[in-house]
Jmol script that loads the backbone (N, CA, C; Angstrom):
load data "model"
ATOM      1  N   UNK A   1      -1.593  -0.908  11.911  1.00  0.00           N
ATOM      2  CA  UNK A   1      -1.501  -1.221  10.496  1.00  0.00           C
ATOM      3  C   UNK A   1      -1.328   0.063   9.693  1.00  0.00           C
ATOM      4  N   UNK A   2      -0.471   0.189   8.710  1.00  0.00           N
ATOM      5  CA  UNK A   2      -0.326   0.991   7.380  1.00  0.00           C
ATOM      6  C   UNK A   2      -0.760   0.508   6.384  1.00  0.00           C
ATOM      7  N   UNK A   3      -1.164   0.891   4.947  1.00  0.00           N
ATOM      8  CA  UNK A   3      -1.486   0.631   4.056  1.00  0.00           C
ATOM      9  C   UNK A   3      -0.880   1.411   2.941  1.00  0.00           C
ATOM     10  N   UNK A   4      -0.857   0.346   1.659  1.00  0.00           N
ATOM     11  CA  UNK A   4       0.029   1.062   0.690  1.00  0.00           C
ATOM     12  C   UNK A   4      -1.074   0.666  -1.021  1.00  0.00           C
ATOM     13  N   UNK A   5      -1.209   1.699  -1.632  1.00  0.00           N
ATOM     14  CA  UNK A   5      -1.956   1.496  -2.886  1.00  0.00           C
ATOM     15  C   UNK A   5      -0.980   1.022  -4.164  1.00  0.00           C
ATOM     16  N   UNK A   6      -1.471   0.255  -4.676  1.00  0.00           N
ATOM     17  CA  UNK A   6      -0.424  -0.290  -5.828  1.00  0.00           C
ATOM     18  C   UNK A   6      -1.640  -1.243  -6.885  1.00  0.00           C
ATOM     19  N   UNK A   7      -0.850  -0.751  -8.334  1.00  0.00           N
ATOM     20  CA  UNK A   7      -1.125  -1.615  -9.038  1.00  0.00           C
ATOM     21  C   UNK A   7      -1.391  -2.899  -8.882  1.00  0.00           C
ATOM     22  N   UNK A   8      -2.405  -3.803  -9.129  1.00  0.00           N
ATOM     23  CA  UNK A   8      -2.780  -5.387  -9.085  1.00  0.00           C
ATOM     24  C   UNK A   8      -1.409  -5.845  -9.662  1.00  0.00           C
ATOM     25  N   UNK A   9      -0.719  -5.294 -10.804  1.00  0.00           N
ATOM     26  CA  UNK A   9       0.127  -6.543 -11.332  1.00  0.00           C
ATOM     27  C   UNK A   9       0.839  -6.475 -10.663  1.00  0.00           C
ATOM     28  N   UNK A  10       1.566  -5.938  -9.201  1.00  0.00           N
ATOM     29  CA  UNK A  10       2.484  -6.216  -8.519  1.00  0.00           C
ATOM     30  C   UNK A  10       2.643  -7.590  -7.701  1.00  0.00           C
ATOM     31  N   UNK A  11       1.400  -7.753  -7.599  1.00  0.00           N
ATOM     32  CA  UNK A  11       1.652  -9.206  -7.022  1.00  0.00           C
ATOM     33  C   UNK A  11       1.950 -10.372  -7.511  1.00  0.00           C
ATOM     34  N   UNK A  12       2.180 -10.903  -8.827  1.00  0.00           N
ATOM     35  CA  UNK A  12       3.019 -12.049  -9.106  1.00  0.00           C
ATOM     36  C   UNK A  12       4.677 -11.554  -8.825  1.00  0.00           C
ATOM     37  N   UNK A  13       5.019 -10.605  -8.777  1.00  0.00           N
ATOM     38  CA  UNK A  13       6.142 -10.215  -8.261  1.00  0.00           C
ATOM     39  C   UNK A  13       6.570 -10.390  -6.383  1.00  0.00           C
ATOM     40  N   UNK A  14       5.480  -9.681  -6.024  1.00  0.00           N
ATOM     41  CA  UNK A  14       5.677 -10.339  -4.309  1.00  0.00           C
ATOM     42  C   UNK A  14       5.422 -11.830  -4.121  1.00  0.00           C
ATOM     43  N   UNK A  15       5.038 -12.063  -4.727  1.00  0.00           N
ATOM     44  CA  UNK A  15       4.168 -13.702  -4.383  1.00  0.00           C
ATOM     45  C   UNK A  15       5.503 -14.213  -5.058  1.00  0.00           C
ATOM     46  N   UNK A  16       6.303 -14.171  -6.016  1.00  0.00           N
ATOM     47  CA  UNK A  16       7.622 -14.733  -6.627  1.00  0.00           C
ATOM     48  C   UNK A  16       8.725 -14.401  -5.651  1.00  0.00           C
ATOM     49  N   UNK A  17       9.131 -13.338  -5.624  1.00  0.00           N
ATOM     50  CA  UNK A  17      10.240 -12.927  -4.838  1.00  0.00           C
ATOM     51  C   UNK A  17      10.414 -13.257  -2.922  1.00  0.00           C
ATOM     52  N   UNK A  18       8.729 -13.116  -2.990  1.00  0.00           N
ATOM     53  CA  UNK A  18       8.678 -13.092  -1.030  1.00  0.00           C
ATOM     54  C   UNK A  18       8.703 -11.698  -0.625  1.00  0.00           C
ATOM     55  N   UNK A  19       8.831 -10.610  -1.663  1.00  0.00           N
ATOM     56  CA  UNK A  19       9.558  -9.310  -1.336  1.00  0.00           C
ATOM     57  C   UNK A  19       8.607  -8.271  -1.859  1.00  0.00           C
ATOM     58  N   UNK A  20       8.308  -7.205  -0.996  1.00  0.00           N
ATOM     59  CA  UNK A  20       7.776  -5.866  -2.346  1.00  0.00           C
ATOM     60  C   UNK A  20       8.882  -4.243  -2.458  1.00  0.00           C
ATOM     61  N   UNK A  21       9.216  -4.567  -3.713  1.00  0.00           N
ATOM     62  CA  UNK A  21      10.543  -3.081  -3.549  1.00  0.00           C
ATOM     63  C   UNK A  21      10.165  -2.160  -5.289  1.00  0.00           C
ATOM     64  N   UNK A  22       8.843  -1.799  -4.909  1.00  0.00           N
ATOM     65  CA  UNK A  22       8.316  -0.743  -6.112  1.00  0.00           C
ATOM     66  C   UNK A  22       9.594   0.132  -6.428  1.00  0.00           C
ATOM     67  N   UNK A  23       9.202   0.773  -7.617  1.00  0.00           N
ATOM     68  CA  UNK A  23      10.399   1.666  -8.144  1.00  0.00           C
ATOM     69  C   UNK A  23      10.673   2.482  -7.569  1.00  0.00           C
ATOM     70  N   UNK A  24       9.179   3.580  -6.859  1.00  0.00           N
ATOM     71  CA  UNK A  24       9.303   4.275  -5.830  1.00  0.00           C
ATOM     72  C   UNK A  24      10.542   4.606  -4.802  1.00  0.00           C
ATOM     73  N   UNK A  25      10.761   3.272  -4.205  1.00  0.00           N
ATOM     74  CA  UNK A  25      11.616   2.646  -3.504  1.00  0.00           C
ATOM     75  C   UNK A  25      13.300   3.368  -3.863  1.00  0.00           C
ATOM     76  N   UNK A  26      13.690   2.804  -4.998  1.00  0.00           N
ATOM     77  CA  UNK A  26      14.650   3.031  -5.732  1.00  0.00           C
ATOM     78  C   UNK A  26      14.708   4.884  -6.078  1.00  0.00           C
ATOM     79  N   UNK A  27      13.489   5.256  -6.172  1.00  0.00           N
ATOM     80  CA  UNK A  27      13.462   6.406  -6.794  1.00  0.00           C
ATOM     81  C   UNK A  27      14.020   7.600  -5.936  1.00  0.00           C
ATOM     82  N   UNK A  28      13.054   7.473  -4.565  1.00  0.00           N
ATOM     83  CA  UNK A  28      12.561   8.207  -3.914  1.00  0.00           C
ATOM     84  C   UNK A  28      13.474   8.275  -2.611  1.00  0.00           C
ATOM     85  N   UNK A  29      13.940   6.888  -2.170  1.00  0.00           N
ATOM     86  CA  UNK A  29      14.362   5.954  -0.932  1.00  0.00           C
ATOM     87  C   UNK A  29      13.311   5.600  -0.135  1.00  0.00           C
ATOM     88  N   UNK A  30      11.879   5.229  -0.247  1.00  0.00           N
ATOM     89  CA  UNK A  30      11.544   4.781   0.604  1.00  0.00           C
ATOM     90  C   UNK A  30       9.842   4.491  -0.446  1.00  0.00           C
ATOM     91  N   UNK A  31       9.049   4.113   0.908  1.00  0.00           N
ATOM     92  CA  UNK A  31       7.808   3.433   0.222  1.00  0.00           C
ATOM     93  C   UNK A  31       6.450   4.447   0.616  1.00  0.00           C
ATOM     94  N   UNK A  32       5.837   4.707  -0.449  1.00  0.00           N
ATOM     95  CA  UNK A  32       4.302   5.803   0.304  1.00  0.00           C
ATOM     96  C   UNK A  32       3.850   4.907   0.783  1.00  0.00           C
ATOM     97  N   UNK A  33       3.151   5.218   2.448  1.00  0.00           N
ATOM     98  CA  UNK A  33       1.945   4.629   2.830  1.00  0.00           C
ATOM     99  C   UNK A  33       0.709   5.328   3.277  1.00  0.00           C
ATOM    100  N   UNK A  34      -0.567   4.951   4.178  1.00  0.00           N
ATOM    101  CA  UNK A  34      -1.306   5.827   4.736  1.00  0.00           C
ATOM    102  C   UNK A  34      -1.346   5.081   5.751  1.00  0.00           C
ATOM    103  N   UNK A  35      -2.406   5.923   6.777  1.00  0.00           N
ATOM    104  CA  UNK A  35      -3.114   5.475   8.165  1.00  0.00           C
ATOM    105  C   UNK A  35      -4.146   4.745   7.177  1.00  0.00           C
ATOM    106  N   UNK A  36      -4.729   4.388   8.202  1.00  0.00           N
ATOM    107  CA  UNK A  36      -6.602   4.548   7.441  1.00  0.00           C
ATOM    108  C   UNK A  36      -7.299   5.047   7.149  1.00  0.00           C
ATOM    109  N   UNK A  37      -7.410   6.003   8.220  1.00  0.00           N
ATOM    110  CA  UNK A  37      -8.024   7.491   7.937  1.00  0.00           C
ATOM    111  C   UNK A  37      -7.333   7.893   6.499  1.00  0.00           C
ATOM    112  N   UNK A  38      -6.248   7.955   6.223  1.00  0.00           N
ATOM    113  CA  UNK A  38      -5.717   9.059   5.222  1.00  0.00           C
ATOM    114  C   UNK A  38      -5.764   7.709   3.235  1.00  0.00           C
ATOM    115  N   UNK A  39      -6.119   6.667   3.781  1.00  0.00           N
ATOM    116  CA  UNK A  39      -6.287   5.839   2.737  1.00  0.00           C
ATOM    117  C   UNK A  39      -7.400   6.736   1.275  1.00  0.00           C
ATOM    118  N   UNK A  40      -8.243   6.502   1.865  1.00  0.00           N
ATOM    119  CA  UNK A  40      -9.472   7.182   0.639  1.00  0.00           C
ATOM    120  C   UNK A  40      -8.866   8.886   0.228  1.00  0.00           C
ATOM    121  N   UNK A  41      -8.615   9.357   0.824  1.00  0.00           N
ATOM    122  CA  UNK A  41      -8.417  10.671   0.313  1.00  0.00           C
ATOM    123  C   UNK A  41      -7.173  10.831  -0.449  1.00  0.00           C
ATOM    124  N   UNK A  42      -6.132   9.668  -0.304  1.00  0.00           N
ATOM    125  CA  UNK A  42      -4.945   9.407  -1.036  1.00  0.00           C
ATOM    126  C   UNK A  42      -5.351   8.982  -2.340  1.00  0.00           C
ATOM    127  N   UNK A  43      -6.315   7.779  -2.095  1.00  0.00           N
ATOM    128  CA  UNK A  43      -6.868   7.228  -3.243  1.00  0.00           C
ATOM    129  C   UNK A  43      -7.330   8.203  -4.654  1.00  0.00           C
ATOM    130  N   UNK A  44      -8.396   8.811  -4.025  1.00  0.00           N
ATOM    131  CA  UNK A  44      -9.262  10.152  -4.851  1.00  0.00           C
ATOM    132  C   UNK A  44      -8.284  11.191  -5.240  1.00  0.00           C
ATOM    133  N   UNK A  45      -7.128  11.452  -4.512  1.00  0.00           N
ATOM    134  CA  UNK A  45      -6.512  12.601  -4.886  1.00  0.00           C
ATOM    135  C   UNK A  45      -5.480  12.241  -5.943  1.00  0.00           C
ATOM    136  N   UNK A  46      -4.926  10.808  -5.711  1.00  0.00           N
ATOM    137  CA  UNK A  46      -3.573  10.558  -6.503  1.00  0.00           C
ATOM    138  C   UNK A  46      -3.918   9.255  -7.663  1.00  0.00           C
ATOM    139  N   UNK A  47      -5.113   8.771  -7.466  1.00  0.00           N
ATOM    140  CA  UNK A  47      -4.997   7.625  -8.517  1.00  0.00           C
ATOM    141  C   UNK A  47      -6.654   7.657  -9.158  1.00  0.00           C
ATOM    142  N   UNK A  48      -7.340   8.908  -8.862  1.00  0.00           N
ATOM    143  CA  UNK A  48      -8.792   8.768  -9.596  1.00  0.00           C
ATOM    144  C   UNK A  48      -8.958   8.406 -11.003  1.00  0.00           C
ATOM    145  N   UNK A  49      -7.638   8.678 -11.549  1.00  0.00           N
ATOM    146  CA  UNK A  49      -8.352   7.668 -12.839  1.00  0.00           C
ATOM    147  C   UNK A  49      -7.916   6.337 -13.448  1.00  0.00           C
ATOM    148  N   UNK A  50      -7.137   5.669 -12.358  1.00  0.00           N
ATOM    149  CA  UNK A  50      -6.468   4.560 -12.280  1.00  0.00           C
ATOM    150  C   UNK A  50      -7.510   3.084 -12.208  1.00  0.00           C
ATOM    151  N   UNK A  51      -7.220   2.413 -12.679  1.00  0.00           N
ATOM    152  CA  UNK A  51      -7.854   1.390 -12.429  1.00  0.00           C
ATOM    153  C   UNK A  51      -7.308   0.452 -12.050  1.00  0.00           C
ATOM    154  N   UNK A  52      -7.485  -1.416 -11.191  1.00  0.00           N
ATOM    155  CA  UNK A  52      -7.827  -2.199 -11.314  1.00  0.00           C
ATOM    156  C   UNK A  52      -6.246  -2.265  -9.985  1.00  0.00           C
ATOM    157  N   UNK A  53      -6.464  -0.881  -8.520  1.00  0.00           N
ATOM    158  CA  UNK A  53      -5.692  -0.700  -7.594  1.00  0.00           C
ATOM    159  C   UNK A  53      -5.940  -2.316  -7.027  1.00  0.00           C
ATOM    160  N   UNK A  54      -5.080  -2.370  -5.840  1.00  0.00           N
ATOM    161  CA  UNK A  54      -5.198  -2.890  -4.671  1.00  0.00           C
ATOM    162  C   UNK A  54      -4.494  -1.778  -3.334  1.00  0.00           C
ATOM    163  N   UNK A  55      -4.833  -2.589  -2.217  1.00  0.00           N
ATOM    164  CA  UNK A  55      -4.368  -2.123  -1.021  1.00  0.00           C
ATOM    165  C   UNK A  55      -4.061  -3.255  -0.455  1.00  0.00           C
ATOM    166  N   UNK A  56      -2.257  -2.629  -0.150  1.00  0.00           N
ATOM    167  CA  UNK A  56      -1.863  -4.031   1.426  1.00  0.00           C
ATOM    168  C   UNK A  56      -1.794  -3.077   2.678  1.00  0.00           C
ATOM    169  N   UNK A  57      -2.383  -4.243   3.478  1.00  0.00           N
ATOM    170  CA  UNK A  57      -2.058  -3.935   4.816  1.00  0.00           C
ATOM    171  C   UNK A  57      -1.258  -4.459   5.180  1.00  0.00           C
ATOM    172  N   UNK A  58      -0.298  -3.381   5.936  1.00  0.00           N
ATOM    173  CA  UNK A  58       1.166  -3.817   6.348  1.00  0.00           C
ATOM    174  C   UNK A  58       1.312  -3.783   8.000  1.00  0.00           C
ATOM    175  N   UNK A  59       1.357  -4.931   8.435  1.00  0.00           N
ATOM    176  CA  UNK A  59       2.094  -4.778   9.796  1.00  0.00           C
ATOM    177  C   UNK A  59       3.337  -4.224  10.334  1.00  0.00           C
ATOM    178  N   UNK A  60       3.387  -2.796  10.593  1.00  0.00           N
ATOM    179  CA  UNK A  60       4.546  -2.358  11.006  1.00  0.00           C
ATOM    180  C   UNK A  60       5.304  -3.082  11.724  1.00  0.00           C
ATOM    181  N   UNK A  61       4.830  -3.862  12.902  1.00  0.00           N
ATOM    182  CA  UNK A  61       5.834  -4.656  13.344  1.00  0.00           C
ATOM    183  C   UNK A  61       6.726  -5.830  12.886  1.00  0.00           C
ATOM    184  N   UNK A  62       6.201  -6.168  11.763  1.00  0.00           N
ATOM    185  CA  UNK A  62       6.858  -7.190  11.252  1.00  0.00           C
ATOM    186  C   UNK A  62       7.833  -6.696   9.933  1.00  0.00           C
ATOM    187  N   UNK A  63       8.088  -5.289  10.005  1.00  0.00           N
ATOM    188  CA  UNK A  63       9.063  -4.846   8.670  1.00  0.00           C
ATOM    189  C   UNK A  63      10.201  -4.256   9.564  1.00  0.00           C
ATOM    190  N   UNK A  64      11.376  -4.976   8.651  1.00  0.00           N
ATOM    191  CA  UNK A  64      12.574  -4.506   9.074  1.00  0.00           C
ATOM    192  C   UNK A  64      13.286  -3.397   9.020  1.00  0.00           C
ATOM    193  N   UNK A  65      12.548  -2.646   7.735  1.00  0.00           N
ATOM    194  CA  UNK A  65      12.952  -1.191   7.410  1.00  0.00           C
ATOM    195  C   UNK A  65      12.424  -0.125   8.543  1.00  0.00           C
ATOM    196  N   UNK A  66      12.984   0.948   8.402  1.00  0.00           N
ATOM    197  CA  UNK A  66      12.467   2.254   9.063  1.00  0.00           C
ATOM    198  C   UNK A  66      11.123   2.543   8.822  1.00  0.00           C
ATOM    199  N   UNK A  67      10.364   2.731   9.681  1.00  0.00           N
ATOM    200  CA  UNK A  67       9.180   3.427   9.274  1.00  0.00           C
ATOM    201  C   UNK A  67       9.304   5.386   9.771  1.00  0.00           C
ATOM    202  N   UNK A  68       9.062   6.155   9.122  1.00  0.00           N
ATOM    203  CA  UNK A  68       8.939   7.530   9.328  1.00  0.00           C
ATOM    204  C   UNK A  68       7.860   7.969   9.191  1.00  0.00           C
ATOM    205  N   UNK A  69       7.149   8.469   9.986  1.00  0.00           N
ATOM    206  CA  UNK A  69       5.810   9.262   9.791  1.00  0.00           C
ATOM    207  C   UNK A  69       6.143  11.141   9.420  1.00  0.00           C
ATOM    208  N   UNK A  70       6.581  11.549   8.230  1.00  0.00           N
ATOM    209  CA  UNK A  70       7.013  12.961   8.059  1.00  0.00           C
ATOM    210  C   UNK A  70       6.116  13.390   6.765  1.00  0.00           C
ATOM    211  N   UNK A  71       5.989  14.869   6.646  1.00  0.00           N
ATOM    212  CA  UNK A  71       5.452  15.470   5.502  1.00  0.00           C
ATOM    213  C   UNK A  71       6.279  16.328   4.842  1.00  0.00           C
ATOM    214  N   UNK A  72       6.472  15.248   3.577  1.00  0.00           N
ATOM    215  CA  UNK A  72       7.245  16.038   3.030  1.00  0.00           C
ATOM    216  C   UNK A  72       7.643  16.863   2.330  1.00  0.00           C
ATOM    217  N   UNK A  73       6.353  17.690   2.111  1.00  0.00           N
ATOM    218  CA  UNK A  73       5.369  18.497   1.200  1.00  0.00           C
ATOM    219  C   UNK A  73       5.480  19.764   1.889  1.00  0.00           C
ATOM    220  N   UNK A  74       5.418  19.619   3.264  1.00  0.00           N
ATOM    221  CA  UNK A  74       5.372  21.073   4.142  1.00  0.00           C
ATOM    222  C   UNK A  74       4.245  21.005   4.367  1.00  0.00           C
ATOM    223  N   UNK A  75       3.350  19.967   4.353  1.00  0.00           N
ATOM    224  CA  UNK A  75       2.050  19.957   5.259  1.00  0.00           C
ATOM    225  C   UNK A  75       1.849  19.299   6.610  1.00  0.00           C
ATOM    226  N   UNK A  76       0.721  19.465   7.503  1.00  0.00           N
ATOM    227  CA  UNK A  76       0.659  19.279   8.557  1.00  0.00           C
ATOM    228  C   UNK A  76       0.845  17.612   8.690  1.00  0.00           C
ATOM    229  N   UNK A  77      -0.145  17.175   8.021  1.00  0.00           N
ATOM    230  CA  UNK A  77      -0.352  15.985   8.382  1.00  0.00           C
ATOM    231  C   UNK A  77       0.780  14.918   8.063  1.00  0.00           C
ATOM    232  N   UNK A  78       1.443  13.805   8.926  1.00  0.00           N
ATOM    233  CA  UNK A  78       1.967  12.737   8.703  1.00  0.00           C
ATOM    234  C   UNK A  78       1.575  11.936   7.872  1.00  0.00           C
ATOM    235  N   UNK A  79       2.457  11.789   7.063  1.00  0.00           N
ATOM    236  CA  UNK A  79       2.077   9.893   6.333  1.00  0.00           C
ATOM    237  C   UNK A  79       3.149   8.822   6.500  1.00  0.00           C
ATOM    238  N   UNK A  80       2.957   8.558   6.485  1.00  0.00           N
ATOM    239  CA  UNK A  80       4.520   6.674   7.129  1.00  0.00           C
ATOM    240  C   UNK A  80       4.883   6.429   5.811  1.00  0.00           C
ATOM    241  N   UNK A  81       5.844   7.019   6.033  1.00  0.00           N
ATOM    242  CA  UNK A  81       7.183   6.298   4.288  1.00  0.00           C
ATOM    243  C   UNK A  81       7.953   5.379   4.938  1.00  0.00           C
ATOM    244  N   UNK A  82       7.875   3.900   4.376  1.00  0.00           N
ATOM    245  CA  UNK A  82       8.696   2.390   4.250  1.00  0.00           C
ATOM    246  C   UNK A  82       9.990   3.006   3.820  1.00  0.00           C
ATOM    247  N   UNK A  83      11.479   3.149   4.559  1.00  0.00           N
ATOM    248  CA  UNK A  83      12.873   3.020   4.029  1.00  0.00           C
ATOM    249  C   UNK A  83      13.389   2.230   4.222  1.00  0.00           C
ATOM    250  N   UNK A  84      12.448   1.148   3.304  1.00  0.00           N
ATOM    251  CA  UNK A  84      13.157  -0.206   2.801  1.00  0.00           C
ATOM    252  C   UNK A  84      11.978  -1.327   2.087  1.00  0.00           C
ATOM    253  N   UNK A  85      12.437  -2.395   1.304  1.00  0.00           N
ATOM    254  CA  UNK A  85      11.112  -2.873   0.677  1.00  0.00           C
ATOM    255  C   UNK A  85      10.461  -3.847   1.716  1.00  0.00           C
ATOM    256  N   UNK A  86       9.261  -4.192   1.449  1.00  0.00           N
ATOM    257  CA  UNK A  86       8.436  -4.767   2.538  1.00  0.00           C
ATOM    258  C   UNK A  86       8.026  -6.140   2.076  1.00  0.00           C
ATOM    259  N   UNK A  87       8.668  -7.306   3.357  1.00  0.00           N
ATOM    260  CA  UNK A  87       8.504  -8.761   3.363  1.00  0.00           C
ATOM    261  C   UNK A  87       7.333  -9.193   2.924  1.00  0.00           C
ATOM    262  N   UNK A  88       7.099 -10.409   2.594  1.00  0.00           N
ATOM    263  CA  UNK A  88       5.934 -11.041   2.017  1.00  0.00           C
ATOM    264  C   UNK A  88       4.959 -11.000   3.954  1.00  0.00           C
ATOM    265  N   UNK A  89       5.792 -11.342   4.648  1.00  0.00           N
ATOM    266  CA  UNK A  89       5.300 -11.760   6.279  1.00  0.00           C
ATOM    267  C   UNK A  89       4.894 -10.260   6.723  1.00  0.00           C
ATOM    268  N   UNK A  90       4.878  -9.467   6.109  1.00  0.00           N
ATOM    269  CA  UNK A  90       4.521  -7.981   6.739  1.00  0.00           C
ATOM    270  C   UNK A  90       3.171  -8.012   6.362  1.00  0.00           C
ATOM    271  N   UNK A  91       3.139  -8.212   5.100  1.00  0.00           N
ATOM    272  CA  UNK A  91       2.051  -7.922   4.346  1.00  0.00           C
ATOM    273  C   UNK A  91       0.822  -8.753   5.175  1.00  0.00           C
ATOM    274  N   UNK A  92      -0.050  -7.954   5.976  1.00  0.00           N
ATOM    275  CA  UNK A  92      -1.085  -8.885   6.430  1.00  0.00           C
ATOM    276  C   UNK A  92      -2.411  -9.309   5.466  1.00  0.00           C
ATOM    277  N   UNK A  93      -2.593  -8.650   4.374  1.00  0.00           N
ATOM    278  CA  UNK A  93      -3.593  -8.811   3.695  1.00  0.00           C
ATOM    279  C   UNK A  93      -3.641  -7.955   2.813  1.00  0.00           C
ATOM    280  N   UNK A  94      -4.792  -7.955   1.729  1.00  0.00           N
ATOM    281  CA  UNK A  94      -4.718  -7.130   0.510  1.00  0.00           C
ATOM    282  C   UNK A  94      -6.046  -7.083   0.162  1.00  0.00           C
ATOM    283  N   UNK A  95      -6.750  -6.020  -0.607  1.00  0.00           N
ATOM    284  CA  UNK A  95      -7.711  -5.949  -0.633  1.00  0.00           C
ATOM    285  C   UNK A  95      -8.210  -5.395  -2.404  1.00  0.00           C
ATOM    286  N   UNK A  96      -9.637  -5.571  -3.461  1.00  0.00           N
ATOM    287  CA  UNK A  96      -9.148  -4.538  -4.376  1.00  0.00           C
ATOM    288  C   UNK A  96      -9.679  -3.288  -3.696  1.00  0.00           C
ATOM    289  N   UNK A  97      -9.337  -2.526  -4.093  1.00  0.00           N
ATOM    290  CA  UNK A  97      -9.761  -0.998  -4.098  1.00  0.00           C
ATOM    291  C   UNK A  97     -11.076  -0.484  -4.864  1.00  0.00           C
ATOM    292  N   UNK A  98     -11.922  -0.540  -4.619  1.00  0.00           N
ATOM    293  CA  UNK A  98     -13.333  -0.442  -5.271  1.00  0.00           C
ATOM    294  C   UNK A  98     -13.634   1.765  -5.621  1.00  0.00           C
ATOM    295  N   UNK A  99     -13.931   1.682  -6.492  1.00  0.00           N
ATOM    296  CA  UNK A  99     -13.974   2.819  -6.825  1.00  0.00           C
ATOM    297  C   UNK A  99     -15.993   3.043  -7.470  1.00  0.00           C
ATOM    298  N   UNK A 100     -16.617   4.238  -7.095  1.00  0.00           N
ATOM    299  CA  UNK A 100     -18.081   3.972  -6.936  1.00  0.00           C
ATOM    300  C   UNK A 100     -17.918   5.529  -7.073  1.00  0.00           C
ATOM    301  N   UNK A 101     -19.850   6.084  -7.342  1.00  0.00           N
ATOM    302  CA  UNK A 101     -19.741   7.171  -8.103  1.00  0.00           C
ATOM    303  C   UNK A 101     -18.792   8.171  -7.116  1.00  0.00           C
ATOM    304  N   UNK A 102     -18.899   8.281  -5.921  1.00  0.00           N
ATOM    305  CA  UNK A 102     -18.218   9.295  -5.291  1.00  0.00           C
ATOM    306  C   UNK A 102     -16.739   9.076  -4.855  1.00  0.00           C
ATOM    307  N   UNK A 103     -16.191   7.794  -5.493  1.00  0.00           N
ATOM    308  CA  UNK A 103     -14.427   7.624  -5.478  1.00  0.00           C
ATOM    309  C   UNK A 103     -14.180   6.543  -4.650  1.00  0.00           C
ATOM    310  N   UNK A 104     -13.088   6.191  -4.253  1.00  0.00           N
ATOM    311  CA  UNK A 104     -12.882   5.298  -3.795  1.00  0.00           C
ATOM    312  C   UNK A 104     -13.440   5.409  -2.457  1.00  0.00           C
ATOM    313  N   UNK A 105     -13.672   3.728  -1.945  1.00  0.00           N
ATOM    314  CA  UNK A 105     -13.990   3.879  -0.030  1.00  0.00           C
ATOM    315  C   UNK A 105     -13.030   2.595   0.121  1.00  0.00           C
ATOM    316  N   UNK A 106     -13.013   2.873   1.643  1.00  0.00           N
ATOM    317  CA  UNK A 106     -11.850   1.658   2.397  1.00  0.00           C
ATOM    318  C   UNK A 106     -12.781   0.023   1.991  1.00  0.00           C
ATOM    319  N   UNK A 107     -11.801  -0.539   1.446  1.00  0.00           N
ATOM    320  CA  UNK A 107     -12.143  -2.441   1.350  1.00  0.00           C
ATOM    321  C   UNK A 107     -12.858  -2.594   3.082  1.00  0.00           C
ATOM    322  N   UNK A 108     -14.085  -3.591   2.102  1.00  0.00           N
ATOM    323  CA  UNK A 108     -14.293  -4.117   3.530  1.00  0.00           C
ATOM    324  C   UNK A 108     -14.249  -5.803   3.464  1.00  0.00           C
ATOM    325  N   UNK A 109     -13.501  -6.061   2.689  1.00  0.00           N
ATOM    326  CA  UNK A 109     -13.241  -7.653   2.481  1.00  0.00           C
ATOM    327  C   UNK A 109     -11.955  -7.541   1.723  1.00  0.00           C
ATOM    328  N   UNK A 110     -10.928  -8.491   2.594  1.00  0.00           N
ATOM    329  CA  UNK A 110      -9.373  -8.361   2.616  1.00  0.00           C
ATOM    330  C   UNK A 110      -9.773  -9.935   2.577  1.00  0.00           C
ATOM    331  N   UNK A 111      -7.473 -10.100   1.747  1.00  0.00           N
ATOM    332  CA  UNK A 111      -7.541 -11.369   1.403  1.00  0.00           C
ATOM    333  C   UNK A 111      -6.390 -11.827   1.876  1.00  0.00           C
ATOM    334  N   UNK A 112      -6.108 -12.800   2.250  1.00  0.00           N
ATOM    335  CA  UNK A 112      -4.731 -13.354   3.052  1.00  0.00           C
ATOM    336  C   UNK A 112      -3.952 -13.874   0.987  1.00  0.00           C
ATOM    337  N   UNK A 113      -2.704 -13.425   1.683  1.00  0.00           N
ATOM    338  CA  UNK A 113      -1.708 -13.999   0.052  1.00  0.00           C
ATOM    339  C   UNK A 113      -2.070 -15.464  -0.369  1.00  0.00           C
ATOM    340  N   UNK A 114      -2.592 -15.907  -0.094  1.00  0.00           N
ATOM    341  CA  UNK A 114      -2.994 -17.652  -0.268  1.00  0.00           C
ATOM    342  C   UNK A 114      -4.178 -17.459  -1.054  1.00  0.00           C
ATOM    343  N   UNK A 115      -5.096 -16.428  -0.542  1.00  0.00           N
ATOM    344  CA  UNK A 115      -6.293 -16.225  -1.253  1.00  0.00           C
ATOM    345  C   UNK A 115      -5.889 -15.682  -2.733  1.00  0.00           C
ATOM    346  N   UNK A 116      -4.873 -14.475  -2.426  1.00  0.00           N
ATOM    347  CA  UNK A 116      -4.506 -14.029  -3.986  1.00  0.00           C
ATOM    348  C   UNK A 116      -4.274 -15.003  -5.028  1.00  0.00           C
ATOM    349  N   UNK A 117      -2.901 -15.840  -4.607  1.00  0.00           N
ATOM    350  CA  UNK A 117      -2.901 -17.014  -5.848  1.00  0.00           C
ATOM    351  C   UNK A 117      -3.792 -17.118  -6.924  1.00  0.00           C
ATOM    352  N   UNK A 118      -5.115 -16.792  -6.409  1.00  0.00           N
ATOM    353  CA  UNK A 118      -6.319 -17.240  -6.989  1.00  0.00           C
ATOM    354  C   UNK A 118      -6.764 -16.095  -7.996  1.00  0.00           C
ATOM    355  N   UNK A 119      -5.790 -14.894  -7.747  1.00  0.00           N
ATOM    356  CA  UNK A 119      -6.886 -14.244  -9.084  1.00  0.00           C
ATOM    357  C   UNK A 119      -6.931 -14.138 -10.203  1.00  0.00           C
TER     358      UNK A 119
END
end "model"
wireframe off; spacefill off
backbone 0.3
color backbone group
């Protein structure tokens, strides 16, 4: 599994289309993701004063686009950039992103897209 941080209002858009293709996408050519490991420290570093995130978990095997694990910063570590937007059927679940005095930590209660409808 990969994971990707995004605004809550993106999802009446995936849940409409079947599809997720952030601007990013368009911008950049491809989609940020993390491991798991690299989730929270993405979180704290790039969206600490953001509010009201989510996280999907994405099944690599079920996306048709390229996945690349490169840094493209000139640092050591890999992160998996999506070059291409990602199916509603990839998406295994979603979670919010809880943020607490010392920053964000990994969801430990994920929601299947059926559950979202509901928020």
């Amino acid at each position: 599994m990969i994971y990707h941080i995004a605004g809550k209002e993106i999802l009446k858009g995936i849940i409409s289309t079947g599809i997720y293709s952030p601007k990013g996408l368009k911008n950049e050519g491809f989609i940020h993701c993390s491991t798991k490991e690299q989730v929270v420290k993405v979180a704290n570093r790039f969206y600490a004063i953001q509010k009201d995130l989510i996280l999907l978990e994405i099944e690599e095997n079920n996306l048709q686009s390229n996945i690349v694990y490169e840094n493209l910063e000139g640092g050591r570590e890999l992160f998996p950039h999506i070059y291409g937007p990602i199916p509603l059927d990839a998406i295994n679940g979603m979670a919010v992103l809880m943020q607490g005095e010392n920053g964000y930590s990994f969801p430990l209660k994920w929601h299947s897209i059926d559950d979202v409808l509901t928020w």
